[in-house]
C-alpha positions as CSV (number, residue, x, y, z in Angstrom):
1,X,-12.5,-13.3,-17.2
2,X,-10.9,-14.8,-14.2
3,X,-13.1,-16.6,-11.6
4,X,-11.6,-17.8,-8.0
5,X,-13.3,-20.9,-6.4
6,X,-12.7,-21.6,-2.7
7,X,-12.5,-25.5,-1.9
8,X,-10.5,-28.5,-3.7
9,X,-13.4,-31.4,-3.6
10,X,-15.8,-33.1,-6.4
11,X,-17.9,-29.4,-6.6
12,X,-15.2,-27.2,-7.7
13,X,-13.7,-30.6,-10.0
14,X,-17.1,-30.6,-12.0
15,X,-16.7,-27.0,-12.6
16,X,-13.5,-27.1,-14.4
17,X,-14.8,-28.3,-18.1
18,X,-17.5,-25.9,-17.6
19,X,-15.1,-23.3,-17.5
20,X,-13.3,-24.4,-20.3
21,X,-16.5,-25.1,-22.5
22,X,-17.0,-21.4,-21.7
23,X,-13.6,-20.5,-22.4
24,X,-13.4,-18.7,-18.3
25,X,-10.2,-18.5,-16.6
26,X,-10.0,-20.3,-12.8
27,X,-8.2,-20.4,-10.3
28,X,-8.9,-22.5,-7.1
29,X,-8.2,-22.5,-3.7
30,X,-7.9,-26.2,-2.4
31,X,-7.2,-27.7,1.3
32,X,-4.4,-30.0,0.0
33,X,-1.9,-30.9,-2.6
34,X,-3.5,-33.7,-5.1
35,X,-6.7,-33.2,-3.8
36,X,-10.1,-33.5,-6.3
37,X,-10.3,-30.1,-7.9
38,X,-5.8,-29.7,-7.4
39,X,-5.9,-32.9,-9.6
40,X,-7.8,-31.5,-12.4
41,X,-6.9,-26.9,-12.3
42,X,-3.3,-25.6,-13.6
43,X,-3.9,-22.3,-11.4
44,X,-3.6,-23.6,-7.7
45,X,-3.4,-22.1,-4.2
46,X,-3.0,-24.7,-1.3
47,X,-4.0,-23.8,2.2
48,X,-7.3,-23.3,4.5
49,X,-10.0,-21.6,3.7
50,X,-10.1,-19.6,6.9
51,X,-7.1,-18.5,6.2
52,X,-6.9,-15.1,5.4
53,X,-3.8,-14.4,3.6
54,X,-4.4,-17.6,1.2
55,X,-8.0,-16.1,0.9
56,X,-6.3,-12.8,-0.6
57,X,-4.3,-14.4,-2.6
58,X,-6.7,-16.4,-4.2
59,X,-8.8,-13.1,-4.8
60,X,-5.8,-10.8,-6.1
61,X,-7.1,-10.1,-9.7
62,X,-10.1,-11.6,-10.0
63,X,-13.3,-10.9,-11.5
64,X,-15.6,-13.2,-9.5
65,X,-14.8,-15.3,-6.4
66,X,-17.4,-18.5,-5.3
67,X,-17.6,-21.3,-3.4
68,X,-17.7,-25.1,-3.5
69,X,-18.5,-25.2,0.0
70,X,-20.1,-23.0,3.1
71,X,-17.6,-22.6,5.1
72,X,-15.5,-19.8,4.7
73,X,-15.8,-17.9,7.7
74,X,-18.7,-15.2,7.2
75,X,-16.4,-12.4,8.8
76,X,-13.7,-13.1,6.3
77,X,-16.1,-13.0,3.1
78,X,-17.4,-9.9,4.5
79,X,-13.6,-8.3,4.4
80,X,-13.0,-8.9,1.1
81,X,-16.4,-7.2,-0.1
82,X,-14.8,-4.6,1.6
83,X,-11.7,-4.8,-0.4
84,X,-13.8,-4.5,-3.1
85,X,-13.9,-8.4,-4.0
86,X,-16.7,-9.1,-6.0
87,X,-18.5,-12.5,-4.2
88,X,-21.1,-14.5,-5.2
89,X,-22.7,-15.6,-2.8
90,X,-22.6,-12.6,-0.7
91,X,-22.0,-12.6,2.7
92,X,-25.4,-11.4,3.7
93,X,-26.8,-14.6,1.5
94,X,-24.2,-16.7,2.8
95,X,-24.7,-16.6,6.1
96,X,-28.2,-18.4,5.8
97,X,-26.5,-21.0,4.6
98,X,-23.5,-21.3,7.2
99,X,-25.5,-20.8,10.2
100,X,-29.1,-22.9,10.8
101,X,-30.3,-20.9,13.8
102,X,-30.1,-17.6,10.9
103,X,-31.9,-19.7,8.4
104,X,-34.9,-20.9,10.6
105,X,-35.3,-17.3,11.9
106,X,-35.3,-15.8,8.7
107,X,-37.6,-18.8,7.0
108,X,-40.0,-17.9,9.5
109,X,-40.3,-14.5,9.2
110,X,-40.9,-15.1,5.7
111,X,-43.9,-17.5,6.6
112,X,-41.6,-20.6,4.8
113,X,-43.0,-23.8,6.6
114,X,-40.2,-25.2,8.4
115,X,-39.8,-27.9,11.5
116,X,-40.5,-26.3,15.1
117,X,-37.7,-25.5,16.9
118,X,-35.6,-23.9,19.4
119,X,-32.1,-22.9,21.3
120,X,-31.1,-24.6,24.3
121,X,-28.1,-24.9,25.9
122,X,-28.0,-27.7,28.1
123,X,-30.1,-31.0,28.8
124,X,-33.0,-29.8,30.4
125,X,-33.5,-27.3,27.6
126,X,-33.8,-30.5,25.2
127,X,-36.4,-31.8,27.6
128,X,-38.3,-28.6,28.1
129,X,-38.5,-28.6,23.9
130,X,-39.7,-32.2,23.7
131,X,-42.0,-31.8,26.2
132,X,-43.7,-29.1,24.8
133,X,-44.0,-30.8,21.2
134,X,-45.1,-34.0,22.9
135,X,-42.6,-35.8,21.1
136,X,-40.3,-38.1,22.8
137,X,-37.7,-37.7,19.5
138,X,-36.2,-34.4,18.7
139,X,-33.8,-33.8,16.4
140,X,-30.0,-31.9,17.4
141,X,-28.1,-29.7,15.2
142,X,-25.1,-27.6,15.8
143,X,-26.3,-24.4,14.2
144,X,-22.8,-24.4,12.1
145,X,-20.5,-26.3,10.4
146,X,-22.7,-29.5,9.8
147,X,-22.7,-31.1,6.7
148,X,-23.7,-34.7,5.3
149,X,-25.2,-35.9,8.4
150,X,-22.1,-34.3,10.6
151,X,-23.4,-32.0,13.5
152,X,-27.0,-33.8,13.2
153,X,-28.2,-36.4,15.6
154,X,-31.7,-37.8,16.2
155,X,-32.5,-38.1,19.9
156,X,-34.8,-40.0,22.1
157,X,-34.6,-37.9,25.3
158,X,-35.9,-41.5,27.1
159,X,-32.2,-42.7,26.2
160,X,-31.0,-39.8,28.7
161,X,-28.2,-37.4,28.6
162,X,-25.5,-40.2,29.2
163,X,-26.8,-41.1,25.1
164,X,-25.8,-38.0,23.6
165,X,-22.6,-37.5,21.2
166,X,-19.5,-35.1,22.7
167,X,-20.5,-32.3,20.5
168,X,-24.3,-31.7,21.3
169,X,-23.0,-30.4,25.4
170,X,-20.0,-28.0,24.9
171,X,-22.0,-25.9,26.7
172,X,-22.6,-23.4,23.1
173,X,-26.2,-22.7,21.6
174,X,-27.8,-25.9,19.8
175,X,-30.6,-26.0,17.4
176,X,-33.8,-28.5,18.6
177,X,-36.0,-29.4,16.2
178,X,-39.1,-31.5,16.3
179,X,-38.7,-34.7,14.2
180,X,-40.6,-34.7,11.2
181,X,-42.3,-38.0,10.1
182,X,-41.6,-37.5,6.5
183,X,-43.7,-39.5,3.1
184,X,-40.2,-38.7,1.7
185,X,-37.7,-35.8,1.1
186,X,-37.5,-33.6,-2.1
187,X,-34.9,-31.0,-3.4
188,X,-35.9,-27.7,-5.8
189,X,-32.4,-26.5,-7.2
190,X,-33.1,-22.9,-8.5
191,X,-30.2,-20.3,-10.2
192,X,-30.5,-16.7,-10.0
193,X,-27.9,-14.6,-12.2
194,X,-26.2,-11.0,-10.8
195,X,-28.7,-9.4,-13.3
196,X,-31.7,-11.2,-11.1
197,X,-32.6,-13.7,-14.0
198,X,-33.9,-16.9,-12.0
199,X,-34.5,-20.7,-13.8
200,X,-35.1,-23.7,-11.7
201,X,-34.7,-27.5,-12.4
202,X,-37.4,-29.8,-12.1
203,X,-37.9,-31.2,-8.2
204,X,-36.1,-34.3,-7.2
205,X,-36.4,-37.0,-4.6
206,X,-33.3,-37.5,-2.5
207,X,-32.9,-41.1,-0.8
208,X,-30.7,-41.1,2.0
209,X,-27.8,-43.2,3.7
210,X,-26.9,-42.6,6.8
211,X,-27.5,-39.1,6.6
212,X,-25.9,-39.4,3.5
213,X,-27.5,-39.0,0.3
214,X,-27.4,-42.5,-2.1
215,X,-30.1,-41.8,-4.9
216,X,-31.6,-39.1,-6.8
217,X,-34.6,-39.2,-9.2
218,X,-35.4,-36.6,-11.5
219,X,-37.7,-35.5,-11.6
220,X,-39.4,-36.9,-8.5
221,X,-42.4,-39.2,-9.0
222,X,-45.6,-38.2,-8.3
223,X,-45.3,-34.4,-7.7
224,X,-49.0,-33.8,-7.9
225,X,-51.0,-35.9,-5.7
226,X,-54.8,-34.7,-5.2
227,X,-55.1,-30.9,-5.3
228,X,-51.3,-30.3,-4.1
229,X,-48.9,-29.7,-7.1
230,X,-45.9,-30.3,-5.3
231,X,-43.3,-29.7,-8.4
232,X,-45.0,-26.0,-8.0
233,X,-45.2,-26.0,-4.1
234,X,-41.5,-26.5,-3.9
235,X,-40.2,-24.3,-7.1
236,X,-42.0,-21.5,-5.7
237,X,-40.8,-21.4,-1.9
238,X,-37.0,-21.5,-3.4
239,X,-37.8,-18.8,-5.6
240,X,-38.8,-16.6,-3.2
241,X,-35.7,-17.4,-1.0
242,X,-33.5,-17.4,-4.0
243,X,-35.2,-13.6,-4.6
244,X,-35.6,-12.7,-1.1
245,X,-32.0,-13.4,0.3
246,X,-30.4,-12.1,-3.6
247,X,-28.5,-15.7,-4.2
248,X,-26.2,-15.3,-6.9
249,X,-25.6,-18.8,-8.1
250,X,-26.9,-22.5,-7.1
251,X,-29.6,-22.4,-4.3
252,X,-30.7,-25.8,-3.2
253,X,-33.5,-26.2,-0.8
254,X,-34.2,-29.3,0.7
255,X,-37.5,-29.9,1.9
256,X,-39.6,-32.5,3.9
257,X,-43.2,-34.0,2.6
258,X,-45.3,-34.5,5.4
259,X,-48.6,-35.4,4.1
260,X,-50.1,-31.9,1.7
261,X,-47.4,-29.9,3.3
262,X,-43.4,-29.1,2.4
263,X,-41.1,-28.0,5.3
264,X,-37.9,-26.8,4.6
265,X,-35.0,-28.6,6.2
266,X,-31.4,-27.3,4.8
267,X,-30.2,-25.1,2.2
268,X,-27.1,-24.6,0.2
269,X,-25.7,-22.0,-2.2
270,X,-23.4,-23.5,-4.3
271,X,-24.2,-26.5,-6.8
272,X,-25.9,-29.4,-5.0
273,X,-25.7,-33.3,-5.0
274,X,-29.0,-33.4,-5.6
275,X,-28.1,-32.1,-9.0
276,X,-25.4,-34.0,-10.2
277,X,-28.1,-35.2,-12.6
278,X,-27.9,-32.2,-14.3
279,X,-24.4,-33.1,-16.1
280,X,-26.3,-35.9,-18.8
281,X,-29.5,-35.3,-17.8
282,X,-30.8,-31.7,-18.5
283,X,-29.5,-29.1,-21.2
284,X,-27.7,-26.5,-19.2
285,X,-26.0,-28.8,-15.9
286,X,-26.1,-27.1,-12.6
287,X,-21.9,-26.3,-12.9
288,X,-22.3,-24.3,-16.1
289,X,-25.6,-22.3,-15.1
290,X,-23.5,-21.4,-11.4
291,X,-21.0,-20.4,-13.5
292,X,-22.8,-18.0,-16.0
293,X,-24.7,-16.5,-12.9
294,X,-21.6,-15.5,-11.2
295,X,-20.4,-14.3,-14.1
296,X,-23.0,-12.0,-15.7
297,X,-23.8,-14.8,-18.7
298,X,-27.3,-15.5,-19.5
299,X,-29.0,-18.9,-18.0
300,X,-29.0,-21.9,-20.3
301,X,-32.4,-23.7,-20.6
302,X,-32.9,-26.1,-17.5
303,X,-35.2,-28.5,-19.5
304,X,-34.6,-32.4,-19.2
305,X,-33.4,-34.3,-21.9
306,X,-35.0,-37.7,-20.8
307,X,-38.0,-38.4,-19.2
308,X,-36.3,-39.8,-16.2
309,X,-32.6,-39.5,-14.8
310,X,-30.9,-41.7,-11.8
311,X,-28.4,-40.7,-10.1
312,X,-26.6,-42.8,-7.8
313,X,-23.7,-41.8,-5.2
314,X,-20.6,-44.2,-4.7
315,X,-20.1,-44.3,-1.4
316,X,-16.8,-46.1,-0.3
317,X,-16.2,-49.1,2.6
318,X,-13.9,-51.7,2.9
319,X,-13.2,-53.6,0.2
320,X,-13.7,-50.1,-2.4
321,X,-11.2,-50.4,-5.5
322,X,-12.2,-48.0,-8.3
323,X,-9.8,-48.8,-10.7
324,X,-10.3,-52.7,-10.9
325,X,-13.9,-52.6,-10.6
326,X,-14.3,-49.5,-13.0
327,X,-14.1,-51.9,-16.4
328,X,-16.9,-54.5,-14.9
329,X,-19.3,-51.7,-14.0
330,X,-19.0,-50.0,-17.5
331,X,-20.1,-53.7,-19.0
332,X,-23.1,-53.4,-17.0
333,X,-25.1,-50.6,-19.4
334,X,-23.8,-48.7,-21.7
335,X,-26.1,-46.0,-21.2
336,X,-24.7,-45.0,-17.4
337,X,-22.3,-42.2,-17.4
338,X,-19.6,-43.0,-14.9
339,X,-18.1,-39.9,-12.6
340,X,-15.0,-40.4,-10.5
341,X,-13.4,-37.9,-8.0
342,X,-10.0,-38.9,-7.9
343,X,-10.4,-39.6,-4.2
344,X,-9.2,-42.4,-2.2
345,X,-11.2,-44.7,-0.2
346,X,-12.8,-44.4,3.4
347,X,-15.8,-45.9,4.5
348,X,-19.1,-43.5,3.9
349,X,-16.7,-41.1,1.4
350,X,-18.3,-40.0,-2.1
351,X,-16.3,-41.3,-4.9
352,X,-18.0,-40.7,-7.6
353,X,-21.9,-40.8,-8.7
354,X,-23.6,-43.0,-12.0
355,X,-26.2,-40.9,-14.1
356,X,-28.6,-43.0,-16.3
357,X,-31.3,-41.7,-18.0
358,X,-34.2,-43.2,-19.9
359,X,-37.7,-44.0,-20.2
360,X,-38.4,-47.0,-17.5
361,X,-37.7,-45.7,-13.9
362,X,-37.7,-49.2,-11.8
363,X,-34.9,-50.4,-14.8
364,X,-32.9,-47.4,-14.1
365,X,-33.1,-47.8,-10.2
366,X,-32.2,-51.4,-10.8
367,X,-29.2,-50.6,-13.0
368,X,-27.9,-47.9,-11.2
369,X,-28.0,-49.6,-8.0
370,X,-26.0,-52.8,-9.4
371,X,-23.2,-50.3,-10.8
372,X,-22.5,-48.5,-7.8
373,X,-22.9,-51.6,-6.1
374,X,-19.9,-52.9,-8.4
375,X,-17.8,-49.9,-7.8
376,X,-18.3,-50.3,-4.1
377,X,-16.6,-53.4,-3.7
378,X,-20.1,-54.7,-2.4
379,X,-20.6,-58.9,-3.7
């Protein structure tokens, strides 16, 4: 079996010794020479992903094409379905993934709680939305191509128009959202197979950094508080996406508590930072279980193997040297599990993440905090 994967970062990089635990052919389609996934493939096409000839190429002869990333243009995955490329995602899952104004339509006609919101395309339509919230903060998207707090910006409209970044007034449509005063955010990471078989992970807290994500617990603390079992809450609203929209793959949905309630905030059909985790701390990691549903393979068990597991992002900044602070931060416990992208250093850029598992959480938060702390360059 031959499997194509479109985009050369850390995703498509943790993928490769899945596929060769599994014994599946790749091939990879990857922005630039040396880049995360080129360092680590033998079968390598360099070049964009919206561009269509490298796109064919890429497909010719496989069994299976996926994604690292969303952002293969829709129109372009819909062509080669037509060609008779088999893709997972499909288009017509895709799409709810590439474009938020789709997914907020969609997640309310399927009565998934979600943040109010609407289209403007100007100033005063950002003041008309506030307004009728009563809410002096609203919250602006660009409906595609955002990604890792890109294409989001918080807003107080009594900053005035004069405050707002170059990209929220080209004049295109923009996604308003009321700001959600959040307890805290949680991710559920579910898998559905091409056969419609459908596992999920335990939920996770996410802990952000400048829009960013820094730290994931797994499973998140205190999922049932009162009468709200929120482990349930959240598993089964990305079910019924995963099943309602026919993901084939990954489906994270990242979702905002606000008091007894969950509101969906982003999703994403491919395998998930929230679930890096997954590689030390569950049976079946999130890489191998994308691949066997893209590929027909039954789902491996999605059970934990520790009661808790940290994972921590290394984020770069001045200063960042991987390679002479790697042997200090492997001193620290010999229990963290160390993963490097092969990327170079820029300020806010993930390098890498630190999984530790075990049975105290507050010891793991501490120690996984002074290793990426370490690996950052950070005194």
């Amino acid at each position: 079996m031959l499997v194509g994967v479109v985009g050369g970062g850390q995703l498509a990089r943790m993928m490769a010794p899945e596929f060769q635990k599994l014994g599946i052919e790749a091939r990879v389609l990857v922005e630039e020479s040396g880049s995360s996934a080129d360092q680590v493939y033998g079968d390598v096409i360099v070049g964009s992903c919206d561009d269509m000839q490298k796109l064919e190429s890429l497909a010719s002869d496989l069994d299976v094409l996926t994604f690292e990333h969303e952002h293969v243009p829709n129109e372009q995955i819909s062509a080669l379905e037509r060609a008779k490329v088999v893709v997972y995602p499909c288009s017509s899952a895709l799409i709810y993934a590439q474009d938020k104004l789709k997914m907020r339509k969609k997640l309310m006609q399927m009565n998934i709680p979600s943040p109010q919101f609407s289209v403007v395309n100007d100033f005063s339509g950002i003041i008309e939305f506030a307004e009728n919230i009563k809410s002096d903060k609203v919250v602006l998207k660009a409906a595609t191509g955002g990604y890792d707090g890109k294409g989001v910006y918080v807003f107080d409209i009594r900053r005035g128009a004069d405050e707002l970044p170059e990209w929220v007034l080209r004049g295109t449509e923009l996604l308003v959202e009321e700001c959600i005063d959040f307890s805290r955010e949680l991710c559920a990471l579910v898998v559905r197979s091409n056969a419609g078989e459908l596992v999920h992970y335990d939920v996770v807290e996410t802990i952000q950094r400048g829009g960013v994500c820094k730290t994931v617990i797994a499973p998140a603390p205190n999922l049932k508080q009162g009468a709200v079992d929120f482990q349930e809450l959240a598993q089964t609203m990305a079910c019924s996406i995963a099943q309602e929209l026919e993901v084939v793959g990954v489906l994270a949905v990242e979702m905002f508590q606000r008091g007894d309630e969950l509101l969906v905030n982003e999703l994403a059909m491919r395998p998930h930072n929230s679930g890096h985790w997954t590689i030390s701390g569950a049976v079946t990691s999130q890489f191998e279980n994308h691949i066997r549903a893209v590929c027909g393979l039954a789902l491996g068990s999605t059970a934990r193997t520790s009661k808790w597991t940290v994972m921590e992002n290394i984020l770069g900044q001045e200063g960042t040297n991987l390679g002479n602070a790697l042997p200090s931060a492997l001193e620290i416990d010999s229990r963290a599990k160390v993963n490097l992208y092969g990327k170079s250093a820029c300020s806010g850029r993930k390098l890498g993440h630190v999984n530790i598992s075990g049975e105290d959480l507050s010891e793991l938060l501490s120690v996984s905090g002074r290793i990426s702390s370490v690996l950052e360059g950070k005194k």
